[in-house]
PDB file of N, CA, C and O in Angstrom:
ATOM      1  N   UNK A   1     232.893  91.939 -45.608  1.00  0.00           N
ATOM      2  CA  UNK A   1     234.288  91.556 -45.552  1.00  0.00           C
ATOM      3  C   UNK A   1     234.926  91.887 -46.889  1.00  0.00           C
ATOM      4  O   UNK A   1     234.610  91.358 -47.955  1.00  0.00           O
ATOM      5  N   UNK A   2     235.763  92.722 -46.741  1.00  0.00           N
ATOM      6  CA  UNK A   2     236.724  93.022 -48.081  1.00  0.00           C
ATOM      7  C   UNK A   2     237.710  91.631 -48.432  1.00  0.00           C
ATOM      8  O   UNK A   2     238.172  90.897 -47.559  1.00  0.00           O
ATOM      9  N   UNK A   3     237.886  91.479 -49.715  1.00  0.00           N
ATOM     10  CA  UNK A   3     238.004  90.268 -50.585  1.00  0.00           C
ATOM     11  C   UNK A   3     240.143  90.245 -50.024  1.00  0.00           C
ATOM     12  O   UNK A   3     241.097  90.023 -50.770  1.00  0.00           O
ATOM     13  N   UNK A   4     240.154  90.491 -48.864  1.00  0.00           N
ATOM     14  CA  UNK A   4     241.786  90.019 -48.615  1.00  0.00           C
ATOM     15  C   UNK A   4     241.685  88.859 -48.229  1.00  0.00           C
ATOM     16  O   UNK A   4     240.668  88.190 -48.043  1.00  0.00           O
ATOM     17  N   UNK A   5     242.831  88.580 -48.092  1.00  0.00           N
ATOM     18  CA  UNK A   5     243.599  86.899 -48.139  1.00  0.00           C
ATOM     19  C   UNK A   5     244.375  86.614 -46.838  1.00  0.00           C
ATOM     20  O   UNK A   5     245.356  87.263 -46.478  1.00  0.00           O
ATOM     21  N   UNK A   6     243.959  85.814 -46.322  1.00  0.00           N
ATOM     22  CA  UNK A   6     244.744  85.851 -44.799  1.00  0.00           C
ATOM     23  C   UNK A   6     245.928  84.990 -45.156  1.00  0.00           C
ATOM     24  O   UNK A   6     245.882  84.065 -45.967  1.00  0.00           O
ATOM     25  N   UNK A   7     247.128  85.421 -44.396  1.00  0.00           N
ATOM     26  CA  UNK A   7     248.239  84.497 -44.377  1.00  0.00           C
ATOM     27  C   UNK A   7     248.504  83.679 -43.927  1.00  0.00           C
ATOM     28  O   UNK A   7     248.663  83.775 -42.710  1.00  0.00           O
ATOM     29  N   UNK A   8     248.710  82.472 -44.506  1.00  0.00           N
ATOM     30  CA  UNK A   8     248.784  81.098 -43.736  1.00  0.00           C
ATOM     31  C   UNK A   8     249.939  81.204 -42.914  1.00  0.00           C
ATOM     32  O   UNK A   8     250.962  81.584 -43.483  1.00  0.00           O
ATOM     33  N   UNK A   9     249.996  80.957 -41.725  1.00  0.00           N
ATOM     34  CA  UNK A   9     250.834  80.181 -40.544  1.00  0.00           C
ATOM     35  C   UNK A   9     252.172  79.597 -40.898  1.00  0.00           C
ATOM     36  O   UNK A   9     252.170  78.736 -41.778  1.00  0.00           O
ATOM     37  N   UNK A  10     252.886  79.808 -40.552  1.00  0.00           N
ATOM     38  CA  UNK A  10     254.423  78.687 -40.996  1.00  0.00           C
ATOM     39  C   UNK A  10     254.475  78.102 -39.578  1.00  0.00           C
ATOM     40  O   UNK A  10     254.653  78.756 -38.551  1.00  0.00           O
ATOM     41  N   UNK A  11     254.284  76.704 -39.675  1.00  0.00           N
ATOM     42  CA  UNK A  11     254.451  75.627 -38.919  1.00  0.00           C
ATOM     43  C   UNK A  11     255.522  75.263 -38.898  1.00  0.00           C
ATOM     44  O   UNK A  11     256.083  75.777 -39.866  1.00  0.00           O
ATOM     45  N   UNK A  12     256.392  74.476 -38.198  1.00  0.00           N
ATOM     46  CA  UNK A  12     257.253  73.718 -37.603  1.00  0.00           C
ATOM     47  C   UNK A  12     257.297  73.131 -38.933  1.00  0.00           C
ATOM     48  O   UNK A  12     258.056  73.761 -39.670  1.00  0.00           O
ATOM     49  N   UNK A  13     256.684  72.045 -39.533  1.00  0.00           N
ATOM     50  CA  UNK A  13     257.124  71.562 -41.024  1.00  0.00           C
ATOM     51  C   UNK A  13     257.715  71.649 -41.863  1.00  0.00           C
ATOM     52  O   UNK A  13     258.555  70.946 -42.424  1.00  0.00           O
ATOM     53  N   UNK A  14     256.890  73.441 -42.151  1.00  0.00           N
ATOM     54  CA  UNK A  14     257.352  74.243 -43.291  1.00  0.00           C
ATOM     55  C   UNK A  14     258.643  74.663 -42.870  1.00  0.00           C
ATOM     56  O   UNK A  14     259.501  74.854 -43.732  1.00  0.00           O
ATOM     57  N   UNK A  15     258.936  74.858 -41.506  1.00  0.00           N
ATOM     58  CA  UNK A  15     260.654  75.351 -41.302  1.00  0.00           C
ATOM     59  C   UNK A  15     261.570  74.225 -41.798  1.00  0.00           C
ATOM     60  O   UNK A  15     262.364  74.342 -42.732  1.00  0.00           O
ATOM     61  N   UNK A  16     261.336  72.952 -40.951  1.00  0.00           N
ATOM     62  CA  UNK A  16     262.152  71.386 -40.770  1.00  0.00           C
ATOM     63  C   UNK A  16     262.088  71.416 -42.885  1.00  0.00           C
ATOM     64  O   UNK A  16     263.121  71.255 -43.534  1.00  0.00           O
ATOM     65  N   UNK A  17     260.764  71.636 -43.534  1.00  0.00           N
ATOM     66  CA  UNK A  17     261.507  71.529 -45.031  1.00  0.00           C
ATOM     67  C   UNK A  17     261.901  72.121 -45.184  1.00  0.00           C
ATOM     68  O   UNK A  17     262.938  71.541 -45.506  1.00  0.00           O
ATOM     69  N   UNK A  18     262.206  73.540 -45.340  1.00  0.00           N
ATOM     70  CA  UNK A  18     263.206  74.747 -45.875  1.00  0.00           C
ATOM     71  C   UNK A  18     264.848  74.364 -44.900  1.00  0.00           C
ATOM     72  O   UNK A  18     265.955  74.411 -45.436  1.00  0.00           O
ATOM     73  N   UNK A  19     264.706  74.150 -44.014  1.00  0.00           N
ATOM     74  CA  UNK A  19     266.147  74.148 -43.463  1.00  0.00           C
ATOM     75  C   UNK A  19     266.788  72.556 -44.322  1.00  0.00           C
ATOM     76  O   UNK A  19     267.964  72.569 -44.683  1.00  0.00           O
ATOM     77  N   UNK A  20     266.006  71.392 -44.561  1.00  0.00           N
ATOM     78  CA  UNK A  20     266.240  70.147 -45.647  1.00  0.00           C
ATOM     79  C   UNK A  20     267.078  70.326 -46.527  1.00  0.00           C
ATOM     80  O   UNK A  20     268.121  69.704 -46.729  1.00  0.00           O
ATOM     81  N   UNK A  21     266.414  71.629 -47.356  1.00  0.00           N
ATOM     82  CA  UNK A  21     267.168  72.156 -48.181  1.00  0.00           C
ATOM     83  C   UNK A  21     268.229  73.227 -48.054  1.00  0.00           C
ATOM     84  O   UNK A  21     269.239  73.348 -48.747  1.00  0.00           O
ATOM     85  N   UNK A  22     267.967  73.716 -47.402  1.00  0.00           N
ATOM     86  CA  UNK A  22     268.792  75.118 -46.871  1.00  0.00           C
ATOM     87  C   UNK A  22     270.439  75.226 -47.678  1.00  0.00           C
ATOM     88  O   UNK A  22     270.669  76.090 -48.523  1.00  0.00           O
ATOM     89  N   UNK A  23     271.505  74.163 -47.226  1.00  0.00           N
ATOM     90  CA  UNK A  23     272.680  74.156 -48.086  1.00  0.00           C
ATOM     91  C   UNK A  23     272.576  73.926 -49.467  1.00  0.00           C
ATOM     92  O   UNK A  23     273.269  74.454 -50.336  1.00  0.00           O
ATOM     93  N   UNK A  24     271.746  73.176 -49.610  1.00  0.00           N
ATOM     94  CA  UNK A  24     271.354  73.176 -51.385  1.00  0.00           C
ATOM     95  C   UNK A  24     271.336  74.449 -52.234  1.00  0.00           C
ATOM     96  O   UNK A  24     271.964  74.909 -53.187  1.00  0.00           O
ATOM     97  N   UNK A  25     270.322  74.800 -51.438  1.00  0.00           N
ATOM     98  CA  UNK A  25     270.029  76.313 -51.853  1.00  0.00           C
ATOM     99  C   UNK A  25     271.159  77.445 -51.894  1.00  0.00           C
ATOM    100  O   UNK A  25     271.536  78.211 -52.781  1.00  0.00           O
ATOM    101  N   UNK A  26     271.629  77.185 -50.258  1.00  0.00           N
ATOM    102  CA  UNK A  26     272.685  78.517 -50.394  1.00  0.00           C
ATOM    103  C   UNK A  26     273.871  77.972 -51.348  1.00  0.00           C
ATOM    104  O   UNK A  26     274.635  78.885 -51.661  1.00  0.00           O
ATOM    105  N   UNK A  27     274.319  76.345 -52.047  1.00  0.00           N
ATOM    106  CA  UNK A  27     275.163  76.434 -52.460  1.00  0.00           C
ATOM    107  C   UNK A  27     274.704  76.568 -53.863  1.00  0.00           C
ATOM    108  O   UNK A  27     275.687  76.635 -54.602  1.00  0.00           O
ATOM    109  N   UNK A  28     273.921  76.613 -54.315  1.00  0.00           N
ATOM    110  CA  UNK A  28     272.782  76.907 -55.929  1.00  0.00           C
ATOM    111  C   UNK A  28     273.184  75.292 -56.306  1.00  0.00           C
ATOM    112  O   UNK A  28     273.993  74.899 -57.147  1.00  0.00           O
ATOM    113  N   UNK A  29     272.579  74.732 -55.653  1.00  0.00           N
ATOM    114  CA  UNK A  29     272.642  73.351 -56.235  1.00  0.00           C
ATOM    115  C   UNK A  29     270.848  73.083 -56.408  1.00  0.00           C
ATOM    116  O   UNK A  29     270.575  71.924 -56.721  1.00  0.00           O
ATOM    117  N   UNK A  30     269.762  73.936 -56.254  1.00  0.00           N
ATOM    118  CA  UNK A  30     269.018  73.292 -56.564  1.00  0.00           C
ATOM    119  C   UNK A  30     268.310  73.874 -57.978  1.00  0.00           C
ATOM    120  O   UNK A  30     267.228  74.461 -57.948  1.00  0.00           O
ATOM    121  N   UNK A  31     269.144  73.608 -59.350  1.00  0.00           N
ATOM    122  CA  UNK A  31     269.069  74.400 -60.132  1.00  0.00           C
ATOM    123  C   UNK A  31     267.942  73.209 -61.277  1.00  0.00           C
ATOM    124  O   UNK A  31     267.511  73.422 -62.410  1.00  0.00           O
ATOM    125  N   UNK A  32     267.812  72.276 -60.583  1.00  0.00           N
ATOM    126  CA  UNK A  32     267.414  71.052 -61.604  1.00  0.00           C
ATOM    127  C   UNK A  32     266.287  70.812 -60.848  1.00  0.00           C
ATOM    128  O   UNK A  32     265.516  69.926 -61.218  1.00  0.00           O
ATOM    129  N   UNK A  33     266.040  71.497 -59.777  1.00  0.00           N
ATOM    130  CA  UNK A  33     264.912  71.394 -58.771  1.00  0.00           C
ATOM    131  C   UNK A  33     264.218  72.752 -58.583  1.00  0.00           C
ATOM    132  O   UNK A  33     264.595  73.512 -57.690  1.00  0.00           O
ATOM    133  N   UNK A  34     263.098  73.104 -59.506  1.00  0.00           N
ATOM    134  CA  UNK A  34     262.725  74.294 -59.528  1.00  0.00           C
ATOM    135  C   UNK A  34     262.086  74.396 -58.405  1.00  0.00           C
ATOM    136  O   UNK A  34     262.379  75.174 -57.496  1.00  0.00           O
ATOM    137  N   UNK A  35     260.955  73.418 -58.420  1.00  0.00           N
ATOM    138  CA  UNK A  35     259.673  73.367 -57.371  1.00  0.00           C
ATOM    139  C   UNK A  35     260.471  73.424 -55.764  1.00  0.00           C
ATOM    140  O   UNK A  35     259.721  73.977 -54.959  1.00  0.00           O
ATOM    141  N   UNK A  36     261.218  73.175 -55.411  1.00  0.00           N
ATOM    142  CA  UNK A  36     262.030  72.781 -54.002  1.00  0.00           C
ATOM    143  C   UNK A  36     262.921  74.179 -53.734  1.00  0.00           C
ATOM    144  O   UNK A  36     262.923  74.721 -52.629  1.00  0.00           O
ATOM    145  N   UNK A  37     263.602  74.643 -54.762  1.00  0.00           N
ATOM    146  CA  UNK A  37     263.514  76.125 -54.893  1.00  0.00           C
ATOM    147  C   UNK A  37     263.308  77.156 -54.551  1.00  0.00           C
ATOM    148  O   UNK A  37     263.881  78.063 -53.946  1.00  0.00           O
ATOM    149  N   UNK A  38     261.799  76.822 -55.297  1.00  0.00           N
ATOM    150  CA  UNK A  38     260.883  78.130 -54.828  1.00  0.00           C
ATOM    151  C   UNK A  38     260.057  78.119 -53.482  1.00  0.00           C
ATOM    152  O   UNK A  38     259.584  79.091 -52.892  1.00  0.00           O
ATOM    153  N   UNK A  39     260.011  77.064 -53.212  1.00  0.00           N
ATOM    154  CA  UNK A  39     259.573  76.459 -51.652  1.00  0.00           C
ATOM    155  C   UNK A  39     260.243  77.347 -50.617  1.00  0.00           C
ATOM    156  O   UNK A  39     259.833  78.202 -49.831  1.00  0.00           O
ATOM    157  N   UNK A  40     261.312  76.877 -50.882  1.00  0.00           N
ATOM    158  CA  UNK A  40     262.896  77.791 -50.025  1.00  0.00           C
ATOM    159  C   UNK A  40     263.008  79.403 -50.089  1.00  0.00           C
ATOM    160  O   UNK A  40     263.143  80.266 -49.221  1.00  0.00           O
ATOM    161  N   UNK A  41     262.920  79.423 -51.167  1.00  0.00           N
ATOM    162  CA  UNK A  41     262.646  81.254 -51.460  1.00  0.00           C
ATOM    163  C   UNK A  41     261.489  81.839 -50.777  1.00  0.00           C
ATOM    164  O   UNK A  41     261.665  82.754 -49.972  1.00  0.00           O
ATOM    165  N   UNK A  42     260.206  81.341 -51.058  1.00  0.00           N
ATOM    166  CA  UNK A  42     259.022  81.638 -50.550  1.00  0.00           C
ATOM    167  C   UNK A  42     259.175  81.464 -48.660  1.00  0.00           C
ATOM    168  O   UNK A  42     258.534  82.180 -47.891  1.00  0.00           O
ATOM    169  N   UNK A  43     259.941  80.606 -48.300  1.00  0.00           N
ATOM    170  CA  UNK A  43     259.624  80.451 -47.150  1.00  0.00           C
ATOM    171  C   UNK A  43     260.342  81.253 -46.409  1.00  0.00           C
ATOM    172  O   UNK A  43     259.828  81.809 -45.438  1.00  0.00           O
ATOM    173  N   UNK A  44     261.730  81.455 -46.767  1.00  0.00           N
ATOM    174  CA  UNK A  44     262.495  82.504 -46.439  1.00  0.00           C
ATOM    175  C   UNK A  44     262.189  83.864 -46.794  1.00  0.00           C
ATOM    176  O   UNK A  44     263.160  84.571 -46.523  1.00  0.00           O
ATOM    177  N   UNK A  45     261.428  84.389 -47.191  1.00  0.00           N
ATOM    178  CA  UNK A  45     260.766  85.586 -48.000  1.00  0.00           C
ATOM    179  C   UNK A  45     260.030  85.924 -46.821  1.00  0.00           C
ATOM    180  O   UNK A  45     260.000  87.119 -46.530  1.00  0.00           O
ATOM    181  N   UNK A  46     259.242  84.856 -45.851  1.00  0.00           N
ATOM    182  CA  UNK A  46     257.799  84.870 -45.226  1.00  0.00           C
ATOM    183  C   UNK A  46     258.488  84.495 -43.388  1.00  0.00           C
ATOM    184  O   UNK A  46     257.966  85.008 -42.399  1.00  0.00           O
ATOM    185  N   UNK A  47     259.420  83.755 -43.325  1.00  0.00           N
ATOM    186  CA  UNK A  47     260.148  83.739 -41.818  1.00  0.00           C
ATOM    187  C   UNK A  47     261.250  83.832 -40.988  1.00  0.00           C
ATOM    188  O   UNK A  47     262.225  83.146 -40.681  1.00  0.00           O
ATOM    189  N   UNK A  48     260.766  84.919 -40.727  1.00  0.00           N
ATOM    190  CA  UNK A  48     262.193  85.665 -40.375  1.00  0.00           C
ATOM    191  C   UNK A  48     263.152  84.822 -39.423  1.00  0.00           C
ATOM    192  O   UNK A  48     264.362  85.047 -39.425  1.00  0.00           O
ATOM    193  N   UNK A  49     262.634  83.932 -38.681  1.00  0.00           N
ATOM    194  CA  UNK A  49     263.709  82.910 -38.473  1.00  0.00           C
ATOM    195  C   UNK A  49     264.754  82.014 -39.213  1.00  0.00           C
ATOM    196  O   UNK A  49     265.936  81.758 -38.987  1.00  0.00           O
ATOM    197  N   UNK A  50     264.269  81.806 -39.747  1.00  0.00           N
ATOM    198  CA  UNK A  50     264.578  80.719 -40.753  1.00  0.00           C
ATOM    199  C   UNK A  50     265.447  82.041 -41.895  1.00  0.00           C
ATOM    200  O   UNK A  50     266.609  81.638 -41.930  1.00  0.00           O
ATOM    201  N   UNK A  51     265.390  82.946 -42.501  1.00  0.00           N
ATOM    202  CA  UNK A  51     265.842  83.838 -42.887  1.00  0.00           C
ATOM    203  C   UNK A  51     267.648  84.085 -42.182  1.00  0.00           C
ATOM    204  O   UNK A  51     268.826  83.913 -42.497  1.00  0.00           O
ATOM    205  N   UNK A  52     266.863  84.548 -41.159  1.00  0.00           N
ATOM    206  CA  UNK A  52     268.609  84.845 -39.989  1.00  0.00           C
ATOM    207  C   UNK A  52     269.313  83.425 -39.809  1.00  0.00           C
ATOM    208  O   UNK A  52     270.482  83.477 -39.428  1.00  0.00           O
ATOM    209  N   UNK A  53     268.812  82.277 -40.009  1.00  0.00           N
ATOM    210  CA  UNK A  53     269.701  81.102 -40.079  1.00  0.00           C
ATOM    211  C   UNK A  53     270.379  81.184 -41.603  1.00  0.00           C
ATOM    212  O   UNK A  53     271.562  81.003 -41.890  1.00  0.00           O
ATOM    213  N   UNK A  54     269.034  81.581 -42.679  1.00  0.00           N
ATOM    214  CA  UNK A  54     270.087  80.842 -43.881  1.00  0.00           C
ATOM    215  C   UNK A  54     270.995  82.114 -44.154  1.00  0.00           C
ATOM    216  O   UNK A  54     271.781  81.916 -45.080  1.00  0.00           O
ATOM    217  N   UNK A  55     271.082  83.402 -43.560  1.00  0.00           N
ATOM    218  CA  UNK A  55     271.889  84.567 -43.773  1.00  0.00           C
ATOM    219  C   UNK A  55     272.844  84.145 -43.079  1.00  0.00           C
ATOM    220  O   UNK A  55     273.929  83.977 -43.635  1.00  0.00           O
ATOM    221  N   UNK A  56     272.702  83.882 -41.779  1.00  0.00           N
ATOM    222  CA  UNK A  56     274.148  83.141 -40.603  1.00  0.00           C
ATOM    223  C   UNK A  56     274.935  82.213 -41.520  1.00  0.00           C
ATOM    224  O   UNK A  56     276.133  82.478 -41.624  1.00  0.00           O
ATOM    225  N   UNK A  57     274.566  81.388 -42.059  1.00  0.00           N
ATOM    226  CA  UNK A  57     275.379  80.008 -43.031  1.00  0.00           C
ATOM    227  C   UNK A  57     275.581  80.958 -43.821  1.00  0.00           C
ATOM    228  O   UNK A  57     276.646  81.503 -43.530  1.00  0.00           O
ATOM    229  N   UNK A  58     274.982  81.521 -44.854  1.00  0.00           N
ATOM    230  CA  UNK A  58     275.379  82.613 -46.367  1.00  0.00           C
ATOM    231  C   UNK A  58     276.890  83.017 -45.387  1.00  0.00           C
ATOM    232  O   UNK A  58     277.871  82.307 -45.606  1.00  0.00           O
ATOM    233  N   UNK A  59     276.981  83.822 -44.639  1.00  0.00           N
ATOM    234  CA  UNK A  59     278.054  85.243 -44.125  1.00  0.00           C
ATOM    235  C   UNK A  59     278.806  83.899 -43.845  1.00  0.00           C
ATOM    236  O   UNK A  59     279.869  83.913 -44.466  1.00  0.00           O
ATOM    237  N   UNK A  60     278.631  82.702 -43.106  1.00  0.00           N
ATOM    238  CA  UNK A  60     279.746  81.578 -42.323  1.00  0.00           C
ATOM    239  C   UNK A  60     280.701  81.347 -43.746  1.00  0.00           C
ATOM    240  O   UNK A  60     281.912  81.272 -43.952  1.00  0.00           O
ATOM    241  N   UNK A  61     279.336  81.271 -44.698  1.00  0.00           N
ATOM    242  CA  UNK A  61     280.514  80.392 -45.697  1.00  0.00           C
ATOM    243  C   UNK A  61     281.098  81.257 -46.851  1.00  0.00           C
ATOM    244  O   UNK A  61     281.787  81.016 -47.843  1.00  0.00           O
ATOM    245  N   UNK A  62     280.616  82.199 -46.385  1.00  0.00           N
ATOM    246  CA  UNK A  62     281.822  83.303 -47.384  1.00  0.00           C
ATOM    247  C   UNK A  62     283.088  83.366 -46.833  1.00  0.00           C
ATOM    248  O   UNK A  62     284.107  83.040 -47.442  1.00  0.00           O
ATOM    249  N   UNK A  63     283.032  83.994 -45.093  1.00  0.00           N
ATOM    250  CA  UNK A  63     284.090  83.610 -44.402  1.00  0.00           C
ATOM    251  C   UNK A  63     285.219  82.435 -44.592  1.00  0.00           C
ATOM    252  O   UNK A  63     286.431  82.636 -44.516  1.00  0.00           O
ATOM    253  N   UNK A  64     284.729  81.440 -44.796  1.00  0.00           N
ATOM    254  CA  UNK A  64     285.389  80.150 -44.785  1.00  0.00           C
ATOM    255  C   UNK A  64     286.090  79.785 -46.154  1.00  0.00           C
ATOM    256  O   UNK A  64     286.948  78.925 -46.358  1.00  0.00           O
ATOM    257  N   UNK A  65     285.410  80.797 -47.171  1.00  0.00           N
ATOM    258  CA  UNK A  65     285.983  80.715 -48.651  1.00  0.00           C
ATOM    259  C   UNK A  65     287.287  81.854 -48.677  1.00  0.00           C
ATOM    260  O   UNK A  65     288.455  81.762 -49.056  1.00  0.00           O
ATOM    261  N   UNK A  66     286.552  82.864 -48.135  1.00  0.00           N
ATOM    262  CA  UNK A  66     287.767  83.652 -48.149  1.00  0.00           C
ATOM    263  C   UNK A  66     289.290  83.060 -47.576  1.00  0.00           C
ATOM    264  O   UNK A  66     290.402  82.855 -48.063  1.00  0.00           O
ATOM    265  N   UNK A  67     288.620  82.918 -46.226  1.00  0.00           N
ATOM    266  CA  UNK A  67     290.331  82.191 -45.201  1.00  0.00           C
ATOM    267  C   UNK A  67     290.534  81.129 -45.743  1.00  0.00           C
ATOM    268  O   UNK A  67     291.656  80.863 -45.311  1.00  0.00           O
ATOM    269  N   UNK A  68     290.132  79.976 -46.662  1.00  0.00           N
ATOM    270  CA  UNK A  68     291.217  79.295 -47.608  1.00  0.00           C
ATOM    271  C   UNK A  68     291.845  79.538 -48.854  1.00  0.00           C
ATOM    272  O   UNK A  68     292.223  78.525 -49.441  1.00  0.00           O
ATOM    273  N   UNK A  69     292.081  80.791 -49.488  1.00  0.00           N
ATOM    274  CA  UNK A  69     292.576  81.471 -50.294  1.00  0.00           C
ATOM    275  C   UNK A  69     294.188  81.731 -49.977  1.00  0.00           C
ATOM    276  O   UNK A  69     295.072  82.163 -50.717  1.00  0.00           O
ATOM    277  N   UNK A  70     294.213  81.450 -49.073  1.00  0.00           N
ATOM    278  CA  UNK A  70     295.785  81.974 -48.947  1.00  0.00           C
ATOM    279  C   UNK A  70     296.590  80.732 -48.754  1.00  0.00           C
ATOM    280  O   UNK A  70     295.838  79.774 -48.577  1.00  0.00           O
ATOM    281  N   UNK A  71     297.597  80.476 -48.730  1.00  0.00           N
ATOM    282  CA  UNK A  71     299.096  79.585 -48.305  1.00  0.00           C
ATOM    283  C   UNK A  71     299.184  79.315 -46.954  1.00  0.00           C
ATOM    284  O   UNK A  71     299.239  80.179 -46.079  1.00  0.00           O
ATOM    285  N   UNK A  72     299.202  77.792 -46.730  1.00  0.00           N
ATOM    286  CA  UNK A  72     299.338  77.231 -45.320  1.00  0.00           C
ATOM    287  C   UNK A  72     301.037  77.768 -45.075  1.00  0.00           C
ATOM    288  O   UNK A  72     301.976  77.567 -45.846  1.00  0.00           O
ATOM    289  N   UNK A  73     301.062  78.466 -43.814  1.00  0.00           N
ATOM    290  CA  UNK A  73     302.255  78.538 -43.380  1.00  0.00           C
ATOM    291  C   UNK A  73     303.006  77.422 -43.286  1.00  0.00           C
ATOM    292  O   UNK A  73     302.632  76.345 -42.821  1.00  0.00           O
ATOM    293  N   UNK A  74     303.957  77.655 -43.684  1.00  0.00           N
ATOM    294  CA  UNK A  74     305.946  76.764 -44.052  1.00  0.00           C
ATOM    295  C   UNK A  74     305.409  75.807 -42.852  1.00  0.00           C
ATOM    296  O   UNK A  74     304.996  74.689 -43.157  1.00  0.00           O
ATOM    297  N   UNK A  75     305.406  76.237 -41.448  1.00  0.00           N
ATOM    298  CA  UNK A  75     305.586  75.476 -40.331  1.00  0.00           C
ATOM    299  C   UNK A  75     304.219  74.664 -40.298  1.00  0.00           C
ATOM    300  O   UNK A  75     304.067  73.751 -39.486  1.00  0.00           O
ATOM    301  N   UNK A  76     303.239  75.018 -41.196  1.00  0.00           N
ATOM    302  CA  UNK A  76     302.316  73.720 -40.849  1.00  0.00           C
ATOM    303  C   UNK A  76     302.907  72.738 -41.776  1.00  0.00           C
ATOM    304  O   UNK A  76     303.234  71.564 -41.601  1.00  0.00           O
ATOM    305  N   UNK A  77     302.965  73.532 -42.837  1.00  0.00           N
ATOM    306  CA  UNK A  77     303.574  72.078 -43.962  1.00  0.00           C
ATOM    307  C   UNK A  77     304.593  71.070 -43.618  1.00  0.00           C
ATOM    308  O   UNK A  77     304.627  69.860 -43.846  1.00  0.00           O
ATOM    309  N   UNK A  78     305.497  71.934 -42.956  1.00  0.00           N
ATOM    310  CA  UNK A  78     305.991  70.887 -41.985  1.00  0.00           C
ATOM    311  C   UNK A  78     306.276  70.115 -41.669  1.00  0.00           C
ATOM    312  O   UNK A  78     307.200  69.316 -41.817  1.00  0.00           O
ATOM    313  N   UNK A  79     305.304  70.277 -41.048  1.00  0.00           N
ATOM    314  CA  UNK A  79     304.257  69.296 -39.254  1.00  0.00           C
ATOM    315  C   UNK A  79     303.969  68.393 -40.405  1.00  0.00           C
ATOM    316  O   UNK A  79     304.525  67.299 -40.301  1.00  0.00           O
ATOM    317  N   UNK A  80     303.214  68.572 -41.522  1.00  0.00           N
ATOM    318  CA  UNK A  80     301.978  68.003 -42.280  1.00  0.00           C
ATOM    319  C   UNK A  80     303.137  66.980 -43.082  1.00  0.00           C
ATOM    320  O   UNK A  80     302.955  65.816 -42.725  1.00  0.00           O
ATOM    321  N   UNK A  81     303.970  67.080 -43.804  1.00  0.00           N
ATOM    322  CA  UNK A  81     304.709  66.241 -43.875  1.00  0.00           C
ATOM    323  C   UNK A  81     305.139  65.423 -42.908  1.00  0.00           C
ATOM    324  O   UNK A  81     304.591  64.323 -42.978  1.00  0.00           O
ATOM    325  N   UNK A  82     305.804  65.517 -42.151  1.00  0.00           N
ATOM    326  CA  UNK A  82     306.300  65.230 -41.176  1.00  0.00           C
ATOM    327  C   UNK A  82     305.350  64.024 -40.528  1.00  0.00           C
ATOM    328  O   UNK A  82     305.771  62.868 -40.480  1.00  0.00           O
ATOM    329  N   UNK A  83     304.255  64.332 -40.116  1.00  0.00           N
ATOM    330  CA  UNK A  83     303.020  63.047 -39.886  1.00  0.00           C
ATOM    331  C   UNK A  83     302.917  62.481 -40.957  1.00  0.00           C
ATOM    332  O   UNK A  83     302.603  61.296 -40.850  1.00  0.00           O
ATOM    333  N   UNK A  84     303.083  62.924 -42.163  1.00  0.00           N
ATOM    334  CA  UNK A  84     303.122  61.622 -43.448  1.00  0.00           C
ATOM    335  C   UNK A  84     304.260  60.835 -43.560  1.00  0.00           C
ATOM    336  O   UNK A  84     304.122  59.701 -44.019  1.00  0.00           O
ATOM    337  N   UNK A  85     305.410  61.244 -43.210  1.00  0.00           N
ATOM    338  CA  UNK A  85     306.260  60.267 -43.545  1.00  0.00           C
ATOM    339  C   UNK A  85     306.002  59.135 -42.439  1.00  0.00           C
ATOM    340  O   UNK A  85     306.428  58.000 -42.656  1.00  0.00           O
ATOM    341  N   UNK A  86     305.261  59.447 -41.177  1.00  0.00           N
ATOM    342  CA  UNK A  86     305.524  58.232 -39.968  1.00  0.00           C
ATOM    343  C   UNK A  86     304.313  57.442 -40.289  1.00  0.00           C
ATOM    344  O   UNK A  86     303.894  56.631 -39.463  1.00  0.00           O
ATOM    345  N   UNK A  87     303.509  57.678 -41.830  1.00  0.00           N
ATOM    346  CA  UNK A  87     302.770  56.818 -41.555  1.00  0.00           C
ATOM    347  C   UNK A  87     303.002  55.316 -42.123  1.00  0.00           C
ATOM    348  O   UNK A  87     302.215  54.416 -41.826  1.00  0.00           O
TER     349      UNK A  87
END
């Protein structure tokens, strides 16, 4: 037997912890948390499921940064007043 290394399995666990963290990560909040981190990196590195989820959230929340960059239209502001004064 040649001296390779078999790859351990990603269980159900190892997903349920990487997704725990998952927004942490994609928002770089786990910068004081090395070990939890690299957990996340490594696991996403190794399952491609879990990969296409935290890429789906990455692309969602760029989207969602971009489309609040701009000026609520006149006519929502409005409205938006308009329900504040009746409160």
């Amino acid at each position: 037997m040649s001296g390779s290394k078999s790859i351990p399995a990603i269980t159900d666990s190892d997903c349920l912890q990487a997704m725990d963290h998952l927004y942490a990560y994609l928002d770089g909040e786990l910068g004081d948390h090395p070990e939890t981190f690299a957990i996340v990196e490594h696991h996403l590195g190794h399952c491609k499921s879990c990969f296409s989820r935290a890429e789906m959230e990455r692309v969602l929340n760029e989207r969602l940064k971009e489309s609040g960059k701009g000026d609520a239209p006149d006519s929502l502001k409005k409205r938006l007043r308009k329900l504040m004064n009746n409160l």
